[in-house]
C-alpha positions in Angstrom: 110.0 41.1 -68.5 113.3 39.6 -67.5 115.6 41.0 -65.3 117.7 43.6 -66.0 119.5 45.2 -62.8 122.6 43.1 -63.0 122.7 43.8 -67.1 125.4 45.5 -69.3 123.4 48.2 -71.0 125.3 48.5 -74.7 126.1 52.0 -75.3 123.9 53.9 -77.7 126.9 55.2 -79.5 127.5 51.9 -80.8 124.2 51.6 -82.0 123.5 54.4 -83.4 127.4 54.3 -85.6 126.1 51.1 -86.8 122.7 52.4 -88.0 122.3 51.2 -91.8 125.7 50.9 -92.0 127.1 54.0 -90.1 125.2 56.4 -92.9 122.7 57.6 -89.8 126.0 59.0 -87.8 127.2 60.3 -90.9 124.3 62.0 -91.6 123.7 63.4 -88.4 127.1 64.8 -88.3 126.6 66.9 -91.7 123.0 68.2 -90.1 124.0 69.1 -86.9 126.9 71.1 -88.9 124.6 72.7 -91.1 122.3 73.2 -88.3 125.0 75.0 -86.4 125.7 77.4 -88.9 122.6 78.4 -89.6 121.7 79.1 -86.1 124.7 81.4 -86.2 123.9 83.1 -89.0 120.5 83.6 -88.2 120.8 84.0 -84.7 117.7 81.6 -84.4 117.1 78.2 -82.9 116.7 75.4 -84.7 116.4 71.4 -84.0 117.3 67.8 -85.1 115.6 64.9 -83.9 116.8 61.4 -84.6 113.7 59.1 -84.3 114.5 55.2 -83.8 111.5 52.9 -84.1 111.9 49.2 -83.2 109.3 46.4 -84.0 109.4 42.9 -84.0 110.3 40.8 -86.9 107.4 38.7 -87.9 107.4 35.1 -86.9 111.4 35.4 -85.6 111.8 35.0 -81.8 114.3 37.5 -80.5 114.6 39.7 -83.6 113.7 43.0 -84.2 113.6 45.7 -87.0 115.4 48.8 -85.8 114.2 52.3 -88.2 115.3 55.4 -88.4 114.2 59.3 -90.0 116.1 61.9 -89.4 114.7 65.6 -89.8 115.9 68.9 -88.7 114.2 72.0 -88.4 116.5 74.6 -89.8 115.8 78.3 -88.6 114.4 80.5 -91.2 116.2 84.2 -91.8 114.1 87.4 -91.3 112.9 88.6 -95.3 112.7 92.3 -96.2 109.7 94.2 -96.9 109.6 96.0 -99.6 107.4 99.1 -101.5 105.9 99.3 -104.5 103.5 102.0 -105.7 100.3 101.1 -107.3 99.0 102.0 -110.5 96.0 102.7 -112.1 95.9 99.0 -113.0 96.4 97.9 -110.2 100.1 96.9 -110.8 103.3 97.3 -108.4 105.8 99.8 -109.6 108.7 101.2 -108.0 108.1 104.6 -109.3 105.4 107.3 -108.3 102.9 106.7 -111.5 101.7 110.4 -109.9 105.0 111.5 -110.9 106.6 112.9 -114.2 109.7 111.2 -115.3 112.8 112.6 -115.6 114.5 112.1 -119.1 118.1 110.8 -117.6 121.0 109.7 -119.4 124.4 108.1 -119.0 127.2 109.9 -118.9 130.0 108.4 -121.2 133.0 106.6 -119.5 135.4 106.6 -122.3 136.2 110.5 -122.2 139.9 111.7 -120.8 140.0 113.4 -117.7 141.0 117.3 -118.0 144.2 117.8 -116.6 144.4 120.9 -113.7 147.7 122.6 -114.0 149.1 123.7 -110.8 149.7 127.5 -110.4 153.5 128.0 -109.6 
């Protein structure tokens, strides 16, 4: 391995802006974004990992092939329970099967209101 105190190490920034053409910055912009908010609105943590492989290029001295995947675990929100009643068939219903029905009806909208005239 050669040498390397004396070396310029090449910020990663630049790298990583150049990845496949600057789309990997891009898109790690957006995520982190989206991340953000849904963190907030969740008020759970959440991650994104950037993952950078690097091999050599077959039978070319002093190349290598740089990959990328970028994945994000978004935080999931808390989901209701809810009721049901059972039936005899085994069925969820909202309603008490145990329990007699009322026969409701609307009420019409389309009627005037009465008028309450003020006592002098």
């Amino acid at each position: 391995m050669p040498d390397t105190s004396d070396a310029r190490t090449r910020p990663f920034a630049d790298v990583l802006t150049e990845l496949d053409k600057g789309r990997v910055h891009t898109e790690l912009s957006a995520q982190l974004q989206d991340l953000i908010a849904r963190v907030v609105e969740t008020g759970k943590g959440g991650t994104l990992t950037l993952t950078i492989g690097v091999k050599p290029m077959p039978k070319a001295d002093g190349l290598v092939i740089v990959t990328n995947k970028v994945t994000t675990k978004q935080p999931e929100a808390d989901r209701a329970d809810s009721i049901y009643f059972v039936d005899g068939e085994n069925n969820l219903t909202r309603n008490d099967p145990r329990q007699q029905s009322l026969p409701l009806r609307g009420i019409p909208t389309d009627t005037q209101p009465t008028h309450i005239k003020e006592a002098l």
